[in-house]
C-alpha positions in Angstrom: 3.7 7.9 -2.8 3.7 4.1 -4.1 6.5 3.1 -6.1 6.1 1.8 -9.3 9.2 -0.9 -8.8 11.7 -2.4 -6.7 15.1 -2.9 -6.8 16.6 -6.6 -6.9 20.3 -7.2 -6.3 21.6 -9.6 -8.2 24.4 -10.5 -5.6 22.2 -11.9 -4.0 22.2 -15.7 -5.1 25.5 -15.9 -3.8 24.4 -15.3 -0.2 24.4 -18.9 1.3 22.2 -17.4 4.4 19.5 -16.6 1.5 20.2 -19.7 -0.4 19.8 -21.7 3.0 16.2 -20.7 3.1 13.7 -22.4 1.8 11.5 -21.2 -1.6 8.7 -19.9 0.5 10.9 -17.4 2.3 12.8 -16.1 -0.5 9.2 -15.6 -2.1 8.5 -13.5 0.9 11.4 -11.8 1.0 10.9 -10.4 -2.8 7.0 -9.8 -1.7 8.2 -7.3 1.1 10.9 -6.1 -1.3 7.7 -4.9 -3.7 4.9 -4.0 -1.3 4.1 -0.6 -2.6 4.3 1.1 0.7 7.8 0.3 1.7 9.1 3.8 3.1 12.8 4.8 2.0 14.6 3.2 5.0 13.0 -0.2 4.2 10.0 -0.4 6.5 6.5 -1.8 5.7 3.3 -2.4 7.9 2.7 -5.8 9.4 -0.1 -7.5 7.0 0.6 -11.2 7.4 -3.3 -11.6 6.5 -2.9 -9.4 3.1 0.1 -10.7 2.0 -1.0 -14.3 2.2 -4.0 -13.2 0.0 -1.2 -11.6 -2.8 -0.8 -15.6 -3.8 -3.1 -18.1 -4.2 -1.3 -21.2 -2.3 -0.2 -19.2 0.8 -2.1 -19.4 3.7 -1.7 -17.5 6.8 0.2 -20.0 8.8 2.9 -20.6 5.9 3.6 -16.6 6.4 4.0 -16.1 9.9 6.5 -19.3 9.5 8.4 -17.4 7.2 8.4 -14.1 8.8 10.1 -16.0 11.7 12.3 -17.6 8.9 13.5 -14.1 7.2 14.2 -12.8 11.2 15.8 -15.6 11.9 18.3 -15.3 9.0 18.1 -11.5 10.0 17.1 -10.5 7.0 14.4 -8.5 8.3 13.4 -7.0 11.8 10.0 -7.6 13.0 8.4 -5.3 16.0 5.1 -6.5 16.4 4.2 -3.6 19.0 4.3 -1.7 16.6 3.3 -3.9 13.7 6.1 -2.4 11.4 8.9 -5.5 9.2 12.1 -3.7 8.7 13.8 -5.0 5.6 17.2 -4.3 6.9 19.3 -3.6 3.7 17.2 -2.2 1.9 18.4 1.3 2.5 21.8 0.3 1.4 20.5 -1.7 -1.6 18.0 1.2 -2.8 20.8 3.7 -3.0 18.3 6.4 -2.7 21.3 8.0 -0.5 23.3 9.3 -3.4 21.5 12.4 -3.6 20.7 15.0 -1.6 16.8 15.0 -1.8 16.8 11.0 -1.2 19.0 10.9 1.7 16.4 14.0 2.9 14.0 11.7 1.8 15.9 8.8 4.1 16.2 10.7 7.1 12.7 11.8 7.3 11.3 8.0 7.0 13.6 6.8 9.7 12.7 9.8 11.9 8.4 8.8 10.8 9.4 4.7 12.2 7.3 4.2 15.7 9.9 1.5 16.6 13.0 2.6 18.5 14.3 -0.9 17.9 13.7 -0.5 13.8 15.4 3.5 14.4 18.2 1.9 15.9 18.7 -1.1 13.1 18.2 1.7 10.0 20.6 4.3 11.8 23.2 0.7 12.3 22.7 0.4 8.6 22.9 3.7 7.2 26.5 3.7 9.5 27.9 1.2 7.0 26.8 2.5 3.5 30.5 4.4 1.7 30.1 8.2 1.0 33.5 8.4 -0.1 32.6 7.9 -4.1 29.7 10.7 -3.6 30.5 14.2 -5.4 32.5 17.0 -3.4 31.1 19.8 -6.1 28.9 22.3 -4.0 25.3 21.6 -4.9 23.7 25.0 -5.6 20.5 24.2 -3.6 22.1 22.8 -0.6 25.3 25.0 -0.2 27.2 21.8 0.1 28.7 19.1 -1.7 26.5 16.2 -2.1 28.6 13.7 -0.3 29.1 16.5 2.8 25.0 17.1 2.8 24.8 13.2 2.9 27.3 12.5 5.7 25.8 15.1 7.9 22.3 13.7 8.2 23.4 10.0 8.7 25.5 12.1 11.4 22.1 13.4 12.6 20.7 10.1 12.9 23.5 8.2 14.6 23.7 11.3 17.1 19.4 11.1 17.9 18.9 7.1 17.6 20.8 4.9 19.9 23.5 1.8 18.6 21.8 -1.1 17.7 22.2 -4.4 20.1 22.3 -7.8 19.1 18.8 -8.1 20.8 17.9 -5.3 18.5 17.5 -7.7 15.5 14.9 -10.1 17.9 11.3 -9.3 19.2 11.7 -8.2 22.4 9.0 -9.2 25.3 8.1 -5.8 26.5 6.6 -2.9 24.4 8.8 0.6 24.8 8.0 2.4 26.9 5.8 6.0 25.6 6.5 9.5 25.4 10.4 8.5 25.0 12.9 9.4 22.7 15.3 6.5 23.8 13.5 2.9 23.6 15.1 0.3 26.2 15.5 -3.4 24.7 15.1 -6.5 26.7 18.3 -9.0 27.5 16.1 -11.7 29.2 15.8 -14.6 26.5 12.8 -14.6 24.2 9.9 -16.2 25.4 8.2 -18.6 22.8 5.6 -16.5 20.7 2.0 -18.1 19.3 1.6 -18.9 16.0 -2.0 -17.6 16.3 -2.9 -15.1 13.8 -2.2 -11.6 15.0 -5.1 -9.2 15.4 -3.5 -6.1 16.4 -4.0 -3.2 14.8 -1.8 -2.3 11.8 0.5 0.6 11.9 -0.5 4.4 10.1 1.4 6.6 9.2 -0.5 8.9 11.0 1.2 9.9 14.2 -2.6 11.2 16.2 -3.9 7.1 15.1 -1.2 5.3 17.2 -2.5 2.5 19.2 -1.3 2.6 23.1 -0.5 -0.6 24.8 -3.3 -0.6 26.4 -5.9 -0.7 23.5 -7.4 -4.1 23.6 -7.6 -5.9 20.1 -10.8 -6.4 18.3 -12.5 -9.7 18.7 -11.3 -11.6 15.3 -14.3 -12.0 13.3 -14.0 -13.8 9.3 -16.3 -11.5 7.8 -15.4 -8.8 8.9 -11.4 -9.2 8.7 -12.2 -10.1 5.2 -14.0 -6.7 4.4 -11.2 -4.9 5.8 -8.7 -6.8 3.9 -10.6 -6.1 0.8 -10.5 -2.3 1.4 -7.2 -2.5 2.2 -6.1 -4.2 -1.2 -8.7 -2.0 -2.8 -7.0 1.2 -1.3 -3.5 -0.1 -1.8 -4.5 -0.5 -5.5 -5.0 3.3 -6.0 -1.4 3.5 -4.7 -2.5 5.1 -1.3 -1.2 3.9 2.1 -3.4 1.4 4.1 -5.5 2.2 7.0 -4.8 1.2 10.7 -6.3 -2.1 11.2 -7.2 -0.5 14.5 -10.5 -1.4 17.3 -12.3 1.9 15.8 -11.8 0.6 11.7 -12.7 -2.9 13.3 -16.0 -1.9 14.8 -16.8 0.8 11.9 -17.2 -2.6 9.6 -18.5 -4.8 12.3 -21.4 -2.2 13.2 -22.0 -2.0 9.4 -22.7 -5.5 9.3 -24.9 -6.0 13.0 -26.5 -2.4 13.3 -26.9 -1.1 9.5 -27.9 -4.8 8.7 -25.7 -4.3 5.3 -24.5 -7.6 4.0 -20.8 -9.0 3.3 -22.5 -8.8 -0.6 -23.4 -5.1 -0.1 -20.4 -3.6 1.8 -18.0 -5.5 -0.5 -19.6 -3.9 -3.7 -19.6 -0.6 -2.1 -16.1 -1.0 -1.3 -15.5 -1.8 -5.0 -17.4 0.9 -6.3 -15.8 3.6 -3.7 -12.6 2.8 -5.1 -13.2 3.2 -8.4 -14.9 5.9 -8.4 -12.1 9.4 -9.3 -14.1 11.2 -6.3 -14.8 8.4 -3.3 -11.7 6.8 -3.8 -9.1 9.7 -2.5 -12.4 10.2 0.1 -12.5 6.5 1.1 -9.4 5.4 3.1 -11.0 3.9 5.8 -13.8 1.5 7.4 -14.7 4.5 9.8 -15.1 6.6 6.4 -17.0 3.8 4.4 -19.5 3.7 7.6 -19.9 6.9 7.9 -20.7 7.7 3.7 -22.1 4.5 3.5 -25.6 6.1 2.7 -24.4 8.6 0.1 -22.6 6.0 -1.5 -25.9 3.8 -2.1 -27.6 6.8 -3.0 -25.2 7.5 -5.7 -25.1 3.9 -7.0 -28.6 3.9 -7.3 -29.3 6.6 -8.9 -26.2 5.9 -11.6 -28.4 2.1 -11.7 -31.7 4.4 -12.5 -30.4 6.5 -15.1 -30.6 5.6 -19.1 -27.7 3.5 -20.3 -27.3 6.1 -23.1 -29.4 9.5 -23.5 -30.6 9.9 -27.4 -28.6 13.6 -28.2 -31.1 16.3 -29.0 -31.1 16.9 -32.4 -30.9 20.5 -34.1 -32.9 21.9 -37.1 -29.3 22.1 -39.1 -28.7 18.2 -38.4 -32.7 17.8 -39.6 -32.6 19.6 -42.7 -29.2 17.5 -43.7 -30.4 14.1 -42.9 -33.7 15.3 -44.9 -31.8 16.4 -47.9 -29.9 13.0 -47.7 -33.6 11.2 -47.8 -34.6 13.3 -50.9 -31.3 12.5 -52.6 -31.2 9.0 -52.3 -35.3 9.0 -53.7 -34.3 10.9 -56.4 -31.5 8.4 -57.3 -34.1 5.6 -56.7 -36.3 7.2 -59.2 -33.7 7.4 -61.6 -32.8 4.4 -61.5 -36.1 2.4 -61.6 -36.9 5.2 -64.9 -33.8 3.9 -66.5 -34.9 0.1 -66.2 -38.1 1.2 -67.4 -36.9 2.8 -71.0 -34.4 -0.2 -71.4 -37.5 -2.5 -71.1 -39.4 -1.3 -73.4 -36.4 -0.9 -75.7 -35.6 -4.6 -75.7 
């Protein structure tokens, strides 16, 4: 569910390491803060492309440097296997902990994360948050006091998720390994990363749309990266989650555009119209879903285009007879009135 604000600390001016960066950075930082689907323990899909287009003077290249800015500083954790930016306090900040149904809330985001190495930072952080001010009245629906019901599933996680390392908070050079509970991080230094634009796929939420290692990226293309990044602002505006910038979503838009022979014009209005639309816009969450509807769509906006602007309202005998009666009234008045002139006339 999107969230309809974020919290701010104020604190935080007086934290020289977020001072020391630069006005970009911080920007970022308050950007990630208020992306609408942040998940409880702080995590958000890597969208470099879509949040450069949230302002107008920040390009592509200025975000990716300030990604590596934030992670540097540590104030987030990037794993770009997995595409997913850890905002690491966040789930201290947001204090969704202090009750029962947001620490529930808490444990199954962190439990949802694909990243072992962003399970392992959360579980570091939840490990550091003070229960001791929570209530010790039972809570009727839990059988427990709140502040028990709270310790014992930050127990849970720091029992399932291993400690975090100090390579933890870096991108490590290997992708986990699959089909693993435990996720092994690399000691070997960091080898120097592009500053290319990424093209893997973005994360879902969805655990049967994970990418494997293996999946090849799509080849980058500008018109259709900018299609996809419209329906992913356009879906993100109804508050729903955005889809997996995956090779199938890729080639659903790029097969739109070179084997349906529909234009960047065409797919963009349908897009528009999809999404604003009550029905087609919990229907279109997708590129492999516009595709696929893509002909009902333009059937429907073209036969809303043929119908009248506004249909005259059939008119019953009762509505009849009183507008005639109104006619005969204001003739009669009329008449009066021009008999009236009449006798004064020939008076004077």
């Amino acid at each position: 569910m999107a969230r309809d604000y974020a919290k701010i600390i104020t604190r935080i001016w007086a934290d020289d390491d977020f001072k020391g960066l630069g006005a970009t950075a911080q920007r970022l930082y308050f950007q990630l803060l208020s992306q609408p689907d942040v998940s409880m323990c702080g995590v958000v899909t890597l969208a470099e492309r879509r949040w450069s287009m949230q302002v107008a003077d920040q390009s592509l290249d200025a975000i990716t440097d300030d990604i590596a800015a934030l992670e540097g500083a540590r104030f987030i954790v990037v794993d770009r296997v997995t595409q997913e930016v850890l905002v690491r306090s966040y789930v201290r900040h947001d204090e969704a902990w202090r009750s029962p149904n947001g620490m529930k809330g808490i444990d199954s985001a962190v439990r949802s994360v694909l990243s072992g190495r962003l399970k392992s930072v959360c579980r570091g952080e939840l490990l550091k948050i003070d229960t001791s001010k929570l209530s010790d009245s039972v809570n009727k629906n839990t059988g427990r006091s709140t502040r028990d019901f709270v310790r014992g599933l930050i127990r849970g996680i720091e029992e399932d998720f291993e400690a975090p390392t100090e390579g933890a908070y870096q991108d490590p050079s290997q992708a986990p390994r699959q089909g693993m509970n435990r996720f092994s991080h690399s000691t070997e230094p960091e080898p120097e990363t592009s500053t290319e634009p990424e093209t893997s796929p973005e994360t879902s939420s969805s655990p049967g749309s994970q990418a494997t290692p293996d999946e090849p990226d799509p080849e980058p293309r500008d018109d259709v990266d900018g299609l996809l990044d419209l329906l992913d602002l356009e879906i993100e505006r109804n508050g729903n989650r955005p889809p997996k910038r995956n090779k199938t979503n890729h080639d659903a838009m790029r097969l739109l555009l070179d084997r349906d022979n529909a234009t960047e014009e065409q797919i963009a209005y349908v897009v528009r119209w999809s999404q604003n639309d009550q029905f087609w816009k919990a229907n279109i969450l997708s590129a492999s879903k516009l595709r696929e509807k893509f002909p009902q769509l333009v059937a429907k906006i073209r036969s809303e285009a043929e119908r009248p602007a506004q249909r005259e309202k059939p008119r019953n005998r009762a509505q009849e007879r009183m507008d005639h009666n109104r006619t005969v009234i204001e003739n009669l008045r009329r008449m009066e009135e021009e008999q009236d002139n009449t006798i004064q006339g020939e008076l004077l």
